[in-house]
N, C-alpha and C positions, 0 to 999 in steps of 0.2 A: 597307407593312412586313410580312413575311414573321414571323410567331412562334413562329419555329422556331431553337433554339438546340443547339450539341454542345458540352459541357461537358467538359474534361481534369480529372485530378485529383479526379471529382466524392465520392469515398468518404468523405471529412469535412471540415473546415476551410473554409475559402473556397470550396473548389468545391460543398460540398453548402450553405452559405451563398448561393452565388450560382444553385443548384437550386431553393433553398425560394423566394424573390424569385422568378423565372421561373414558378415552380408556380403561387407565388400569383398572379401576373397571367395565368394561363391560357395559359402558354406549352407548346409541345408540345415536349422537351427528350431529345437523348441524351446516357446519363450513362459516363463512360471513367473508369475506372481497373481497377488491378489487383484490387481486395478484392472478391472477388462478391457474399460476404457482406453487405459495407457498401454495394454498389451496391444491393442489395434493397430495403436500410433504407429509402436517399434516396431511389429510386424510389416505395417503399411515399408516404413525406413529401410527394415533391411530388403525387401522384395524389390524396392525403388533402387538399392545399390549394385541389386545381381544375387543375390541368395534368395533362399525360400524359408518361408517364416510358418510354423504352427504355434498357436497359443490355448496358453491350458490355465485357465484362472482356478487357483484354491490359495489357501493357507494352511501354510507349510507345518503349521504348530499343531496344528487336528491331528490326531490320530490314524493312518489309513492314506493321508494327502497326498506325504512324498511317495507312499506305492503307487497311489491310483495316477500321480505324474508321472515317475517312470515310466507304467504301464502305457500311459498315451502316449511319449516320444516314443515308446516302442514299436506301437502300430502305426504311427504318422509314419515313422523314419526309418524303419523296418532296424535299426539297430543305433545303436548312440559311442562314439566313438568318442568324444570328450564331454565330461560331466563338468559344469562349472557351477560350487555352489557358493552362490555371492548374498545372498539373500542374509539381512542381517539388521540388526538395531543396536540403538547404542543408550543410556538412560547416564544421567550426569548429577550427582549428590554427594553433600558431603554425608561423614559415615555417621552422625547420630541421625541423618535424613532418608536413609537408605528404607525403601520400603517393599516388603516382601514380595508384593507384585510386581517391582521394579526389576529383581532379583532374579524372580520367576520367568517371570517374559523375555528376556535375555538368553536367560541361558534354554531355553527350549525353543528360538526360533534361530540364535546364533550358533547354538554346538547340538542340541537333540533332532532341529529339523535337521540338520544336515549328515548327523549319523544317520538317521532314520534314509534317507534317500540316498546315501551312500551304501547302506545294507541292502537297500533293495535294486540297485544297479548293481553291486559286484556280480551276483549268480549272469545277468547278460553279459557282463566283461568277461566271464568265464566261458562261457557258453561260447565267446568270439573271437576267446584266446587272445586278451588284452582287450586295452584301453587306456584313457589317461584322466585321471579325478583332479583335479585345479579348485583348491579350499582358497577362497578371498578373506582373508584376516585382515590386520590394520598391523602398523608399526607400533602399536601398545601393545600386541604380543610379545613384546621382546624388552617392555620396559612399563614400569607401572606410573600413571600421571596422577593428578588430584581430580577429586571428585568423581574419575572413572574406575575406582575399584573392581564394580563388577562388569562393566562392559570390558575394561583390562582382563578381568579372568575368564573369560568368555575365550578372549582369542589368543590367550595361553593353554586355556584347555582345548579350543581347535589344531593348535598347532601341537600338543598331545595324543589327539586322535589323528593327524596327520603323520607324524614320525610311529607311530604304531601301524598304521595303514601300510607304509612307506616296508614297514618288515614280514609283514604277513601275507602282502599281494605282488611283492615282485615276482613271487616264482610262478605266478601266473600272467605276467607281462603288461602286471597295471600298476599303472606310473601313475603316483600319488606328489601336486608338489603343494606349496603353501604360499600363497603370493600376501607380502605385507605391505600396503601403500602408506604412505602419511595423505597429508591432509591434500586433500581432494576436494573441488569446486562440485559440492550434488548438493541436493538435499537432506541431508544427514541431521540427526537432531535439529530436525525443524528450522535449517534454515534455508537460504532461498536457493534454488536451482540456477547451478550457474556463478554464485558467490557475490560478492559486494567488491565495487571497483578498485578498492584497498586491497582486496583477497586476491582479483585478477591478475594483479602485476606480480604475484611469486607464489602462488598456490598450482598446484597438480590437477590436468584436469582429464575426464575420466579416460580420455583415448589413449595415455599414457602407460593406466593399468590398462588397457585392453591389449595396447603392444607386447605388453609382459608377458598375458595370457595367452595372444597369439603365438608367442614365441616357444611357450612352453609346447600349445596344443602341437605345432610342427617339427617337433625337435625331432632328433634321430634316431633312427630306430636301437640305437646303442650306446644311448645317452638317457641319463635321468637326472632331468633337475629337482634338486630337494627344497629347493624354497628360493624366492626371491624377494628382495629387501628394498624397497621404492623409497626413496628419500628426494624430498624437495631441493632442490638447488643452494635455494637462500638459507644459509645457516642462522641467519640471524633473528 
């Protein structure tokens, strides 16, 4: 196993959740997002835990971004052995309010960024004879809510590109899985990092998925997890 991981989304919430995990187990990790500021932070975190951190700021949505990321965990890391892309947004309307650019923006930084840098890491997972790709979706890919019609289809279509991944790349020994969390204490649709002290007493917080994801990146060499399904405690 290769401990070498490139992280999407890493600036806060789950991706810098699934950085500080990684750090801690001494993983050597490059961290993607837009905030350079916040990449410092997590970098500074995971380096403080015992791993080694590189940061590559762009947006995943540009044309050209997720190559030119790949391209730099590749020469930081000299190879990338788990690809995690967590990098994602969510927009909330009812459907006579739904607006095109709401629509748009969704679905090209929730499921095309993440083709896009999924097609440009396969040819290095080839090249290294395996690998393992870990897609971060939500528990609304498995179930449609109100008002999130199209952040809903966003990670029903991720999790489309994930089960087609899942047949096309095993015989080359990369293990594709789909991790679906519920509701998670981040910043997600604009609210506060960390959650409101109502939210604290039964809500999921992001080290939770990052266990998940750990578990996936270490799994064994003859084993392939297809997807994992995170659900909150509190039924209620």
């Amino acid at each position: 196993m290769t401990k070498t991981a490139l992280i999407t989304g890493a600036s806060s919430g789950i991706g810098r959740g699934i950085a500080h995990k990684f750090g801690k187990e001494g993983w050597e990790v490059t961290l993607i997002a837009r905030r350079i500021e916040n990449l410092e932070s997590v970098a500074k975190e995971v380096e403080e835990a015992g791993g080694k951190a590189h940061i590559f700021a762009t947006d995943l949505t540009k044309e050209g971004n997720p190559e030119s990321a790949i391209d730099f965990g590749m020469e930081k890391m000299g190879q990338i052995g788990t690809l995690v892309n967590n990098a994602g947004m969510g927009r909330f309307e009812m459907v006579p309010d739904i607006k095109d650019e709401s629509f748009q923006e969704q679905f090209q930084l929730n499921v095309w960024a993440c083709m896009a840098t999924v097609r440009s890491a396969v040819p290095h997972f080839k090249k290294n004879k395996g690998g393992q790709i870990i897609n971060i979706g939500s528990i609304v890919g498995y179930l449609g809510i109100s008002k999130g019609s199209i952040y809903s289809s966003t990670k029903w279509a991720l999790r489309g590109l994930n089960e087609s991944w899942r047949e096309e790349l095993y015989p080359d020994n990369i293990k594709v899985c789909y991790v679906g969390p519920g509701f998670v204490l981040t910043e997600f649709n604009g609210r506060k990092e960390g959650g409101t002290p109502e939210e604290q007493e039964w809500a999921m917080v992001p080290g939770d998925v990052a266990h998940a994801v750990y578990c996936v990146a270490t799994q064994g060499p003859n084993s392939d997890i297809k997807e994992i399904s995170i659900q909150v405690l509190d039924r209620s």
